[in-house]
C-alpha positions in Angstrom: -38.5 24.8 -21.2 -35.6 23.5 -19.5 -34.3 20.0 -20.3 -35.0 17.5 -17.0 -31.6 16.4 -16.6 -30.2 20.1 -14.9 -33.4 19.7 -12.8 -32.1 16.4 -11.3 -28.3 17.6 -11.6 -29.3 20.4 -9.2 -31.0 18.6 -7.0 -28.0 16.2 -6.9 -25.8 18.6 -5.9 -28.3 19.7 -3.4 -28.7 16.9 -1.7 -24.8 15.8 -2.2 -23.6 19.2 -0.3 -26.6 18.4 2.7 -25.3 15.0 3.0 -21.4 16.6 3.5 -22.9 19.5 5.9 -24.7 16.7 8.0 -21.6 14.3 7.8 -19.3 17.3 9.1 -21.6 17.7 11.9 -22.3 14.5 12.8 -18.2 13.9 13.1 -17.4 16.8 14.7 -20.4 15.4 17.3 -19.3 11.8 17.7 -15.4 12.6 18.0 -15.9 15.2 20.8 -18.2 13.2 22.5 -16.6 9.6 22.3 -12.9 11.9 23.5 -14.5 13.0 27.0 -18.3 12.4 28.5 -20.4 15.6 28.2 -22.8 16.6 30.9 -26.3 17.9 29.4 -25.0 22.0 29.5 -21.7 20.9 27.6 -23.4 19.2 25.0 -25.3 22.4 24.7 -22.7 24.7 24.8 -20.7 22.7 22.2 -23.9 22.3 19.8 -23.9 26.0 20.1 -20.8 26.8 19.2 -20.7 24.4 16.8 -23.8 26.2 14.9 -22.3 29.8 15.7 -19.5 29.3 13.7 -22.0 27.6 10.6 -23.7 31.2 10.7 -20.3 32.8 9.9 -19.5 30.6 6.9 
């Protein structure tokens, strides 16, 4: 049986590298959006690519 502590260290580090991926996105959101004002199909596109290149990492 494994000891609990490595279950809750690897759900730590779980949860540490989803909170990173969302704060990435989140910036990368605000800061282009806050620099020019989007119309609905820019947001779009730019959510797009924005997830496009996520599928290549």
């Amino acid at each position: 049986m494994q000891h609990p502590i490595w279950v809750i260290l690897a759900w730590a580090v779980a949860c540490f590298a989803v909170g990173l991926k969302l704060r990435r996105l989140s910036h990368l959101l605000f800061q282009k959006t806050l620099n020019r004002a989007f119309s609905t199909e820019d947001f779009r596109a730019s959510l797009e690519r924005i997830w496009e290149k996520e599928k290549v990492r």
